[in-house]
N, C-alpha and C positions, 0 to 999 in steps of 0.2 A: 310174628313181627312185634318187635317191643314199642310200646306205647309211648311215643316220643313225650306226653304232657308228663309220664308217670317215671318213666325208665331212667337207666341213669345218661341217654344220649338226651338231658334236656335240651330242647332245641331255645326254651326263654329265658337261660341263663347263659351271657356269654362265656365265662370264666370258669374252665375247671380243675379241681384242688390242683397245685403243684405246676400251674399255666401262667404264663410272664406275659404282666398287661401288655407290655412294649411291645412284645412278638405278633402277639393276635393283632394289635393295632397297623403293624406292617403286612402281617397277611392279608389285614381286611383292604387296606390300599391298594397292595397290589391285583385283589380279586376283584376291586371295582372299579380299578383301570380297565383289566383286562377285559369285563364288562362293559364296558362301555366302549371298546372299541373293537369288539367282535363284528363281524360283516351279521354275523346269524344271531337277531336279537333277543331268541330263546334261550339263551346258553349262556349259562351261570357257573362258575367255577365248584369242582365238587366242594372245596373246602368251606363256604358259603354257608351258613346252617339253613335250616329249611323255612324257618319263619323270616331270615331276612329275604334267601333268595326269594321267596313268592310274593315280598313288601317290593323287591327291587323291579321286579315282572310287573305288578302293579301300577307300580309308578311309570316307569316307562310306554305302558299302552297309556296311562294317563296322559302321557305328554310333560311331566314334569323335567323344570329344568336342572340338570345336574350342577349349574352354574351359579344360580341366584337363589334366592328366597323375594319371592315378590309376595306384598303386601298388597291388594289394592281396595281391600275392603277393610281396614283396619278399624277397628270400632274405638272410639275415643268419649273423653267427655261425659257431658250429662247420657248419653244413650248408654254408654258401656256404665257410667252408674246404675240408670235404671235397670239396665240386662240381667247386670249382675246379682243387685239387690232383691231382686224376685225370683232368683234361681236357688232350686233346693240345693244345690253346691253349697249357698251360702251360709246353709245351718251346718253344714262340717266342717267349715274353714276353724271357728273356734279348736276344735281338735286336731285341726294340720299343724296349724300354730305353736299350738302345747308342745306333741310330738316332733314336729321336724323344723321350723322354722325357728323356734326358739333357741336353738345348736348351731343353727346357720348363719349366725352373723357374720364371725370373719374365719369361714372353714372353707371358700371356695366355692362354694356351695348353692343352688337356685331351688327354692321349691315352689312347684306351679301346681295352680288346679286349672282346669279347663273344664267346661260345658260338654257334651255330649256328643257335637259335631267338632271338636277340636279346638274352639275359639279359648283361648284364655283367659283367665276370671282374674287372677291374680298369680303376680309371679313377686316370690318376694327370697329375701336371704342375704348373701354377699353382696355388699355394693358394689366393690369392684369386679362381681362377675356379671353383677346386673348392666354396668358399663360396658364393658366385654358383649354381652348380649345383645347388644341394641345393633351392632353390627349386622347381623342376622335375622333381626324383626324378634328376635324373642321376647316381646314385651306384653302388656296385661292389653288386650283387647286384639289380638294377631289370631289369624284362623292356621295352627299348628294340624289340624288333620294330615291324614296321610294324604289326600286327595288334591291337597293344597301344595305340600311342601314336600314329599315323597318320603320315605321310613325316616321314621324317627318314633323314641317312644311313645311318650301321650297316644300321637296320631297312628299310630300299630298298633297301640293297647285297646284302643277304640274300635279300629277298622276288624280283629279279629278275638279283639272282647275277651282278653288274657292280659295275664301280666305280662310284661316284656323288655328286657335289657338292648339295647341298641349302642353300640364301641365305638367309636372315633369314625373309620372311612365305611363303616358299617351302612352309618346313611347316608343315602341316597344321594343326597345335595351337597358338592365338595365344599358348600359355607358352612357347612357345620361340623367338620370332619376332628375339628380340635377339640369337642366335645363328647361327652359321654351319659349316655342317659338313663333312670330306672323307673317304672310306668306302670300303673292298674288300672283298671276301669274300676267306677264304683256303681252299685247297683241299687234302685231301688228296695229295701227288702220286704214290700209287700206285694210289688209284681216281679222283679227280677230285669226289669228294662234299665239300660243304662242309662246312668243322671250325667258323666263325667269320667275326669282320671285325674289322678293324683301322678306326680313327674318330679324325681329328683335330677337336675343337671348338674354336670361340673366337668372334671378331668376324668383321666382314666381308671382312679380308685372308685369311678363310682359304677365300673363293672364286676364289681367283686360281686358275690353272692349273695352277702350278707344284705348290701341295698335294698336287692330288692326284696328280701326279707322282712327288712324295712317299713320298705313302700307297702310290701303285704299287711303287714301288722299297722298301720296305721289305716288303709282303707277299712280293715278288718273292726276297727275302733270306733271308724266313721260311718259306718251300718249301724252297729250297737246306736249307737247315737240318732241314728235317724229312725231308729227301731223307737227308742224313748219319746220320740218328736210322735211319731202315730202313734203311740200309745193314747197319748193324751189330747191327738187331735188327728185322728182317722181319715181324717179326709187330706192332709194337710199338704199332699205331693203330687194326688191327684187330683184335686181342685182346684191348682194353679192352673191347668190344661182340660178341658171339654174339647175336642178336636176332630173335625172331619176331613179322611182321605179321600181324596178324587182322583188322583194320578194314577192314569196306566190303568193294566188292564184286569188288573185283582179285583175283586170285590171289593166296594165302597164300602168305609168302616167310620164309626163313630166311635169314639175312644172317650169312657166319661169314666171314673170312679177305678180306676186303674182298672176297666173292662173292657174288652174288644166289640163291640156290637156291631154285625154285618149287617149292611140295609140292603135293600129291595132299590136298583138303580131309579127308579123312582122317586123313593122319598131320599135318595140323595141329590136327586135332582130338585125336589122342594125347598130342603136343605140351603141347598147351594144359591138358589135364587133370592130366596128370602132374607140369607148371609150378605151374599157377595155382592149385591146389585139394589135389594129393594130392600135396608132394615126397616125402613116408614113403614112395611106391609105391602101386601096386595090383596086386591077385591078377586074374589071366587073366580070371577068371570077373566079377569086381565091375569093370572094364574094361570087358565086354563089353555090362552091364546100362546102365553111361554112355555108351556107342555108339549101341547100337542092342538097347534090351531084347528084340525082338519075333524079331529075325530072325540078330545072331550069338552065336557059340559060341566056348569056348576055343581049339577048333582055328583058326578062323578067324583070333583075334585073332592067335594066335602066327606064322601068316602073315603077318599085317599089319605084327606085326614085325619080321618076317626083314626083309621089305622098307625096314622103315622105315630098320633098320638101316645097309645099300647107301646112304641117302643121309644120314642124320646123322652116321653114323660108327658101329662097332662098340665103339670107348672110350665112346661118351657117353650108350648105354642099359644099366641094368643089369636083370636079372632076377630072378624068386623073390625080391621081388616085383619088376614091374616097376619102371623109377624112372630120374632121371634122373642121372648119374653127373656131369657139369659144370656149368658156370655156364651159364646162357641167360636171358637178357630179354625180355619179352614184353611190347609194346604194353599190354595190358591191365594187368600191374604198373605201369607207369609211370604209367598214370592214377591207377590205384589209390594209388598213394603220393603225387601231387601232393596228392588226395582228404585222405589221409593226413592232411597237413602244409597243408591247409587254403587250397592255392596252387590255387583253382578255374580261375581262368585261364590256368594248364597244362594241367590237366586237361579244359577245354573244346578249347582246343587239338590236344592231342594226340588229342582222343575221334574219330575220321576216322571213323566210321560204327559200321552195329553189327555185333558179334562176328561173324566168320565166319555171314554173313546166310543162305547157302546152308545151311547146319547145321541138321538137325532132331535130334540127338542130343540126348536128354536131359540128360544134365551138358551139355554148350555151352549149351543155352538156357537153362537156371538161371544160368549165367556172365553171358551177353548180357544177360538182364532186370536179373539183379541191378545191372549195370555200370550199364547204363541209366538204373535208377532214381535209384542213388546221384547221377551228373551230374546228373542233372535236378531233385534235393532240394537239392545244394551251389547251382544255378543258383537257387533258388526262395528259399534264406536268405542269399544273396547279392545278391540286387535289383541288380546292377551294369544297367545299362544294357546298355556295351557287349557285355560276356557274352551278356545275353540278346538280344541284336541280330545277332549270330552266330550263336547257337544256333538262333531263330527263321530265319533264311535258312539252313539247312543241311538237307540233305532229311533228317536223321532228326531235326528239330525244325519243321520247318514245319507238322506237324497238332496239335505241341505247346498244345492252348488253353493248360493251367495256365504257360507259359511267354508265349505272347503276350499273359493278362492280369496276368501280374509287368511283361510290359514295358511295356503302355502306362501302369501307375502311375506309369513314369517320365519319362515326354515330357508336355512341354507342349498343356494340354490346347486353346489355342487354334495349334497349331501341323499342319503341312499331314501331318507326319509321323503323327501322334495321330489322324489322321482314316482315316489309310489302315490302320493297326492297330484300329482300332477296328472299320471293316469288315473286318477278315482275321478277326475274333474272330467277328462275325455272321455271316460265310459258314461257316466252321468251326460254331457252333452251328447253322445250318438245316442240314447235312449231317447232323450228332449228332443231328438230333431234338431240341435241348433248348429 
């Protein structure tokens, strides 16, 4: 079988030698008509290459709509200043600039960076495309993932972590079909985790080959450069982030110095209390009662902390009272302040399951329900479609009723989609009893 990344059936270049933009730009229309009005929603036309058909598969169990671009968490203002101004994107924007934005004044032309989950840092180049664009949300603080908006490049280049060309009816959402796009993800270069993507927009010259060539050679530019930045200051990408996961059912991870560190559900559980609930601290004993009322004791916990100590570091707990002595982020904050600031669809996003599930600890599950709730009430006066189309396919929303009957108020009630939610609500009531 030839290697579609290597061979010559590249599947992340649209255009090949001796291929007429205009043609493919008709076949891609006609394949996402017909797409989209198949009875069998698995079925993607063969002509389709394989990295859009499984972005168009995607999008549609997502619930994206082929209609619109909705916006509803658009980040503006002082907040998308501050976003911006503290993300490592913002040490390689000097180098976009140089390389591609500086050609793009009046060539048609959009060059964007985005953040990691797809949000936009900056989108700069033609003004009259940039005009053009606003049509479509394509502006500097829009959440462009694929999870949001359905293929397109940036949010494909991201979601499967390659370069990637995306042609006119290619994506997903018929608002963008007069568009054409060329997309990398950039990567940290001392862990390999992605920071972002770099996205050339415009017309259909910009499925030529060459783009994303391009796009390649400039992220390829913007590592060197973030390679220079650690050199001189090592710590400098991942110091911005101390970070603990609690979501779902993997193993709870502290993420410090661009390392993974597994905890013991436990002292993620310390973690997480001392974080999320009590920065003041707590005494040995009111610790103990958030653990485990039934069965520990002070001596215990202060075991608990020697230990914990060995692997957090002996600077970043302090004592009498307990507490936590530096900065660290926590999965659950992050929802929490998307909540905050009313950007539900971060916070759907980011919600990967619930708290530390293995936890029977009294404080964690006042944590869990609460968290819980909250998504589930922002989902509920939010009536987004997509949201709750997400929500609902995600195993800590599928028994959700009060979220499957927000979402079939949204679907078309003669539509094949509406019929199949309709029955997910009536098997969900004969199991309730109701």
């Amino acid at each position: 079988m030839t290697d579609e990344r290597s061979g010559s059936a590249n599947p992340w270049v649209a255009l090949r030698p001796g291929d007429d933009p205009s043609q493919l730009a008709q076949r891609a229309s006609s394949a996402h008509s017909s797409f989209l009005d198949a009875a069998d929603t698995s079925v993607v036309p063969a002509s389709v290459r394989s990295v859009v058909r499984e972005s168009w598969l995607r999008s549609r169990r997502n619930g994206i709509s082929p209609d619109a671009v909705e916006q509803p968490s658009l980040l503006t203002g002082l907040d998308l200043e501050r976003y911006r101004a503290g993300h490592p994107m913002a040490l390689i924007r000097p180098v976009v600039r140089k390389l591609l934005v500086e050609d793009a004044a009046d060539s048609g032309l959009l060059v964007a960076i985005s953040d990691e989950q797809g949000r936009l840092l900056w989108v700069e180049g033609d003004h009259a495309a940039r005009d053009r664009a606003l049509s479509m949300s394509f502006v500097e603080g829009a959440d462009w993932s694929e999870e949001r908006v359905g293929t397109n490049a940036p949010g494909t280049a991201l979601a499967v972590d390659h370069s990637v060309q995306i042609v006119a009816a290619e994506h997903f959402n018929r608002t963008v079909h007069e568009w054409s796009c060329s997309a990398a993800p950039v990567h940290d270069p001392s862990t390999g985790r992605i920071l972002g993507a770099i996205d050339i927009t415009g017309g259909l010259r910009v499925a030529a080959p060459e783009v994303l060539q391009l796009v390649r050679a400039t992220v390829a530019a913007a590592e060197s450069e973030l390679r220079l930045h650690l050199l001189s200051s090592p710590r400098l990408l991942s110091a911005a982030r101390t970070s603990l996961d609690t979501f779902g059912s993997g193993r709870p991870t502290l993420h410090r110095d661009g390392e993974r560190i597994p905890l013991s559900q436990r002292h993620a559980e310390i973690l997480l209390l001392l974080l999320a609930e009590h920065p003041e601290g707590l005494s040995s004993d009111r610790l103990a009662v958030l653990l485990d009322e039934a069965e520990l004791d002070s001596v215990t916990i202060r075991a608990e902390m020697s230990r914990l100590r060995k692997v957090f570091g002996p600077e970043g707990l302090g004592s009498r009272p307990y507490r936590l002595l530096g900065e660290l982020v926590t999965d659950v904050a992050e929802v929490r302040g998307a909540l905050d600031r009313g950007d539900v669809a971060t916070a759907v996003r980011l919600y990967a399951g619930p708290v530390l599930p293995g936890s029977a600890a009294p404080g964690i599950e006042e944590i869990r329900d609460e968290l819980r709730a909250r998504v589930q009430a922002a989902l509920l006066r939010a009536g987004d479609a997509q949201l709750l189309a997400r929500w609902t396919a995600s195993v800590h929303g599928r028994d959700d009723i009060a979220a499957w009957e927000a979402y079939l108020t949204t679907l078309d009630p003669h539509s094949t989609l509406f019929a199949q939610v309709k029955a997910r609500i009536e098997l969900l009531d004969r199991q309730l009893g109701i």
